[in-house]
ZAMARGU-4260 file (C-alpha; in steps of 0.2 Angstrom, whole numbers, plus 5000, padded with zeros to 4 digits):
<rodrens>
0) 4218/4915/4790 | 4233/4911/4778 | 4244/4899/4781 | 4261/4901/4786 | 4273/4897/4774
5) 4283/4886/4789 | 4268/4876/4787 | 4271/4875/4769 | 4287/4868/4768 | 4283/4856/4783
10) 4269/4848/4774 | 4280/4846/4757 | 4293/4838/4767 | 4281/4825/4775 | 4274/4821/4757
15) 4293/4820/4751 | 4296/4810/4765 | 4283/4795/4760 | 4287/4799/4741 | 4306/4793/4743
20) 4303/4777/4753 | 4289/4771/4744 | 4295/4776/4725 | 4312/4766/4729 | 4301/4752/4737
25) 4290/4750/4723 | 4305/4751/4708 | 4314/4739/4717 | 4300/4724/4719 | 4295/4731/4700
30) 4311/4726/4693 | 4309/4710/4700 | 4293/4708/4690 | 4302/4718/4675 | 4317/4713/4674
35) 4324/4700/4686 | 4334/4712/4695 | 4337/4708/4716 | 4333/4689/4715 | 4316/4693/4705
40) 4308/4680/4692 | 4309/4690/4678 | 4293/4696/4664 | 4291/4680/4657 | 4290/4671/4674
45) 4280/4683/4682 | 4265/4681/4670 | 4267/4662/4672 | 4264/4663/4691 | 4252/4675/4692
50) 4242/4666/4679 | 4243/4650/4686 | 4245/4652/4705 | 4234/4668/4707 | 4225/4665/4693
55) 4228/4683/4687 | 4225/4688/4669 | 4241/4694/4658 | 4231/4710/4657 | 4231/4714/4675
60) 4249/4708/4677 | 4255/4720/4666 | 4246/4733/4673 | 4253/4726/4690 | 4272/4730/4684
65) 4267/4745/4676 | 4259/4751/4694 | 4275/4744/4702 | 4287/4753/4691 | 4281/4765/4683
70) 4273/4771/4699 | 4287/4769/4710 | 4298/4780/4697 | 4283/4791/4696 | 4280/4794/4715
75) 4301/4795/4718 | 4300/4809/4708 | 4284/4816/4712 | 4278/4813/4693 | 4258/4810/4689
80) 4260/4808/4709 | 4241/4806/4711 | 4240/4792/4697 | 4255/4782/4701 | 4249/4781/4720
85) 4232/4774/4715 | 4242/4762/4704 | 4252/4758/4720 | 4237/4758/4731 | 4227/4745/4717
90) 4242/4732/4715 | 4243/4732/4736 | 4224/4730/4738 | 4225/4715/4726 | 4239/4709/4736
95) 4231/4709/4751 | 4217/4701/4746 | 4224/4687/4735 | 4241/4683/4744 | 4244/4691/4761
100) 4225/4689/4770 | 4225/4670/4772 | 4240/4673/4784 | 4232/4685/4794 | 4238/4703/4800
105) 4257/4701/4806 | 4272/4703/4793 | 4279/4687/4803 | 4265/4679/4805 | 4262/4662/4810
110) 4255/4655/4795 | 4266/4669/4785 | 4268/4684/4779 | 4251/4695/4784 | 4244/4710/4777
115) 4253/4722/4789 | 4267/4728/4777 | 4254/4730/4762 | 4242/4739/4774 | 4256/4752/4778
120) 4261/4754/4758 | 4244/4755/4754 | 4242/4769/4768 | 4256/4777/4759 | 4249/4777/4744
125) 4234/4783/4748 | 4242/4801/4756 | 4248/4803/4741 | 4237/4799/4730 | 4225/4812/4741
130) 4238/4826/4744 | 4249/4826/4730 | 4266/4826/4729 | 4272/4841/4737 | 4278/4856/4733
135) 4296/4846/4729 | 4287/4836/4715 | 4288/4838/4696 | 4272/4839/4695 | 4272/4855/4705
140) 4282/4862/4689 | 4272/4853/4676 | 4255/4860/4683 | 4260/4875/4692 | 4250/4872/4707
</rodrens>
């Protein structure tokens, strides 16, 4: 039975509706790590701290930014959709399990900020990376699907 295209529309809406949340999230808290911008440290700082407090290699902390940014630009727009929300997805997992787990599951924890905001990111992230980005995505122009 073909699907109606009502449904259609309604499943690119939903996908365009964790795309623009998510993309504006993920640009903002990248250019933190890239560029300063909204109280951030800045490149140089973030390498530093993530070396020495997380004990992160430069490597992965570019990639991190990169994810960030790059994948928050690229889910907005619905660009390489799939590969910037397994970026997204990646730099939360890490997150969660290097930062955010010790303070358990609440955002306002006790102990401070739990995993509960990175779970729902990474949640995110994943739709997106599984479903695409929607019929209101570039790559729906670029790869005509």
């Amino acid at each position: 039975m073909a699907r109606s295209n009502m449904g259609a529309v309604v499943d690119s809406l939903a996908l365009l509706m964790i795309r623009v949340p998510l993309g504006a999230i993920f640009i903002a808290h990248g250019s933190q790590k890239l560029l300063g911008a909204f109280g951030g440290q800045g490149l140089t700082a973030t390498f530093r701290i993530f070396e020495e407090k997380l004990g992160i290699p430069p490597i992965f902390t570019l990639l991190a930014i990169i994810a960030e940014f790059g994948g928050g630009v690229g889910v907005l727009c619905g660009f390489l959709t799939r590969l910037s929300g397994f970026g997204i997805a990646s730099t939360m997992a890490v997150a969660m399990y290097k930062v955010h787990w010790a303070n358990g599951f609440f955002l306002n924890g006790p102990r401070g900020n739990g995993i509960e905001y990175n779970l729902a990111l990474l949640g995110m992230a994943l739709a997106l990376v599984f479903a695409g980005g929607g019929a209101w995505s570039v790559d729906r122009y670029l790869f005509k699907r």
